[in-house]
N, C-alpha and C positions, 0 to 999 in steps of 0.2 A: 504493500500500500504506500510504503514512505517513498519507493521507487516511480510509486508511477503516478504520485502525486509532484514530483520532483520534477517530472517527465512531462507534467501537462502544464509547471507554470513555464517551464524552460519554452517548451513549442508556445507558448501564447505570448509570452517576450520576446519571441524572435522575432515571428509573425507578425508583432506589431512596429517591431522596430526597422521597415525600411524593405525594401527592394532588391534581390540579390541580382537580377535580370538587369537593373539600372548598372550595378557595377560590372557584370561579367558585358554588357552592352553599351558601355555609355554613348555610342556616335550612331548606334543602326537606327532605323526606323521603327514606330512604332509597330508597325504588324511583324515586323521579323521579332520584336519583342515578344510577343503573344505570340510567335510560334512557340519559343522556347519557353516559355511559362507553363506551354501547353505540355510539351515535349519532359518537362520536370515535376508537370503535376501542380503547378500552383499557382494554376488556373480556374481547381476545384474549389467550392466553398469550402473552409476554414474547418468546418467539422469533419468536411469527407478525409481533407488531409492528414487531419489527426486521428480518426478511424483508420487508413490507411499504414500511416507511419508507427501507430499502437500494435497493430497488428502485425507488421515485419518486425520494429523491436522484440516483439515476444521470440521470435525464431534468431535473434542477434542480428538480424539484417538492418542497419538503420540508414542503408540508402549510398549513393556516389557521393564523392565531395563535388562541387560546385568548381571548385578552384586549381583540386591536387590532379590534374587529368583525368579525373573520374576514378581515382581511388577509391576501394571502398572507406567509407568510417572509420569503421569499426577496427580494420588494420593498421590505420594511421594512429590511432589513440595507441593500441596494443604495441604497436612497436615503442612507442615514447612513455610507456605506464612502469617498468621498470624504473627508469631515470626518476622520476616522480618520486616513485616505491622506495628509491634507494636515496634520495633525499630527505623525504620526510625520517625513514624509518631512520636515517644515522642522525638528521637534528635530534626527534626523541631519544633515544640512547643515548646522547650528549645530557640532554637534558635532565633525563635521570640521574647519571654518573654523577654530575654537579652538583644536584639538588636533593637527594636521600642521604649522603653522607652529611651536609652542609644544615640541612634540616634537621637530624637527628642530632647532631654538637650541638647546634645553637638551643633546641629544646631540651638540652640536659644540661648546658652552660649558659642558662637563661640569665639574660640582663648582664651577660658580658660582652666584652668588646666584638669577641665572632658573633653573637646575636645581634649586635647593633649594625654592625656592618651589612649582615645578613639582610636585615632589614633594610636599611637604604638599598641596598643592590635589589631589592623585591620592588621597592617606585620605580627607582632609575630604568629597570628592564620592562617594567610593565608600564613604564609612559615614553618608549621609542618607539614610534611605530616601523615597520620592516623595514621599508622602503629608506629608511632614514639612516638604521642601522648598516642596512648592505651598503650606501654609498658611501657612509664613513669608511667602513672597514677597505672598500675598495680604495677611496682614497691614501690611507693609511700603509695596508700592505701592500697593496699593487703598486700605486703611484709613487708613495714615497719613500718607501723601505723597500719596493720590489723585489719581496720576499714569495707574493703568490700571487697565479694570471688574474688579469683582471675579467676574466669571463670565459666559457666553452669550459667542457666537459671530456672527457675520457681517461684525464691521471688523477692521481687520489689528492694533489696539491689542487684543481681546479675544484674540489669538494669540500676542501676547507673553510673559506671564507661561506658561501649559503650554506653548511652546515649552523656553523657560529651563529649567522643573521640569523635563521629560525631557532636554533636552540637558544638566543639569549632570550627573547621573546617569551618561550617557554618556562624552561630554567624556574624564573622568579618565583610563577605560579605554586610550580610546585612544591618548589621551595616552601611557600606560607602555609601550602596542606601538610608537608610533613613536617614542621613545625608546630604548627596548631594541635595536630591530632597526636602529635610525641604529647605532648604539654597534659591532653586529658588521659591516656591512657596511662602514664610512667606512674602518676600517683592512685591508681586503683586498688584493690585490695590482693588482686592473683601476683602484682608487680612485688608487691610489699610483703608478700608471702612466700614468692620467690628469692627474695634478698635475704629475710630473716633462715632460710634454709640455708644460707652462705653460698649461694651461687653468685658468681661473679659479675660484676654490674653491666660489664658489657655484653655477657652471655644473657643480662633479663633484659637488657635493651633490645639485644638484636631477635633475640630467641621467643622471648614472650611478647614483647610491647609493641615490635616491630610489624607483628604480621596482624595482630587486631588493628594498629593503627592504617594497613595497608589499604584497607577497604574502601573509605573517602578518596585515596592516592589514586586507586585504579578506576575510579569511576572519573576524574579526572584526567586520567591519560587517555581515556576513551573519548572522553570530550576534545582535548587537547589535539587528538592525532584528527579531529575531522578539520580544528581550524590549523593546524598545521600544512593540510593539502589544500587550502584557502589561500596560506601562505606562501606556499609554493609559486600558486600562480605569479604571485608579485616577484617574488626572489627568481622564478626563475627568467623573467622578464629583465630584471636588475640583472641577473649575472650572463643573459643570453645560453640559459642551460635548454638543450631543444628535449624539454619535458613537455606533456602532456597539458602544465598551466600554460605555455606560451603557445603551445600549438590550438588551444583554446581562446586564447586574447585575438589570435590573428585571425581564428576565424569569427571572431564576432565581428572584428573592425571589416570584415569579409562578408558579412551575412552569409557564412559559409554550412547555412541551417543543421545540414546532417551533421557535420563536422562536431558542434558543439554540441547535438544532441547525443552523438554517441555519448564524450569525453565527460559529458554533466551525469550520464546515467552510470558510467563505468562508477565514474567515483563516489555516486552515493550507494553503489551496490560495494563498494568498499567499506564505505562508513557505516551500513547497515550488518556489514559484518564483522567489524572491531566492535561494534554495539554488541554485536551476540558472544563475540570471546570476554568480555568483558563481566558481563548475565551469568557466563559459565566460571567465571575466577570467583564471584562472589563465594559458589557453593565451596570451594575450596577454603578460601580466607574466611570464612563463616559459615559452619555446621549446620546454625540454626536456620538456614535460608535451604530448600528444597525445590526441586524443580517437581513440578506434577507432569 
């Protein structure tokens, strides 16, 4: 439902926004126009086309591109959805690394100096927006320390800087959920009952406290990882990464309608499905939750 609700405001935003025959035509005549409208189908009223196009989707067929010589879609996204996948998924694991360890100090060395710091770096990250981020860093390392390219994709140094730019973004966030949620769990009574047994404070941090406080954390990373591939599209536009967000930006400045229909639908069948591994860690990290 979330798919194909996703699926019908995308078609009635395209549809509304413009002419793809204006651009693929701009000097013929009008009737040679209206051949090809005819010839691509969007010629039909507006509901036959979305009956039409609902109904190939469901078989993965979501039509020619407009622009790529009549490539299908659906292959265009597929070749570029790795690069994407391999973006998002190394910002997150940045973000994690940074922010579990960093969260958990500061909530056991509360109101010290790594807790304050902690805290400013939780504004500072969460009030850059991407865009703003990627062109510092590119300033920074590319242009003036010419330590890493300033854009393209295929060695692991061109992965660096849009790693950073979506992982600081991130980072903070999580940061303030494992902090928060160290903060309620460390003084419960299983916490306190494990210390008086003389187990070692770091073994009830990490052993006990850590995995009930996880719960809040991964409902978060599951939110996290859909604006993440949100993010992408920016960053990869900033770094010229030819992922899946940029081959999306271009088709819209294209009204390249398939194009962006496939790419919108690939990724919230993505997000619908970090949503369900997510549903399933709960049963893990909490017993008392059951799936029927």
């Amino acid at each position: 439902m979330v798919c194909a609700g996703v699926t019908l405001v995308t078609f009635a935003i395209l549809h509304a926004s413009g002419d793809p025959v204006s651009l693929l035509m701009p000097e013929a005549p009008e009737a040679d126009r209206a051949k090809l409208r005819e010839a691509l189908g969007l010629a039909d009223p507006i509901y036959v086309q979305f009956a039409r196009f609902f109904g190939n989707a469901a078989t993965g067929n979501f039509g020619k591109s407009f622009f790529h010589h009549g490539q299908q879609a659906s292959h265009l996204v597929v070749e570029r959805m790795p690069t994407t996948l391999i973006l998002t998924g190394a910002s997150m694991l940045l973000a994690i690394l940074v922010a579990v360890p960093v969260g958990i100090y500061s909530a056991v060395r509360r109101n010290s100096l790594t807790d304050h710091v902690a805290t400013g770096v939780v504004f500072l990250g969460q009030s850059m927006p991407v865009f703003l981020t990627g062109i510092m860093l590119i300033l920074l390392f590319a242009v003036q320390w010419r330590m890493l390219p300033v854009s393209g994709w295929g060695s692991w140094a061109s992965v660096v800087l849009p790693m950073i730019t979506l992982g600081a973004f991130t980072a903070p966030l999580l940061l303030r959920i494992v902090r928060s949620s160290m903060l309620e769990v460390i003084n419960l009574d299983y916490v306190r009952t494990a210390r008086a047994k003389g187990v070692s404070e770091w073994s009830v941090i990490l052993r006990h406290a850590l995995k009930n406080a996880a719960l809040p954390l991964v409902t978060v990373i599951g939110l996290q990882f859909s604006l993440l591939l949100g993010g992408a599209i920016i960053t990869e536009t900033v770094f010229a990464i030819p992922g899946v967000g940029r081959l999306i930006v271009g088709a819209i400045r294209q009204l390249d309608f398939p194009v962006v229909q496939a790419g919108v639908f690939m990724l919230a069948m993505i997000v619908v499905s970090v949503n369900f591994v997510v549903d399933v860690l709960y049963v893990y990290l909490n017993p008392q939750i059951r799936l029927r």
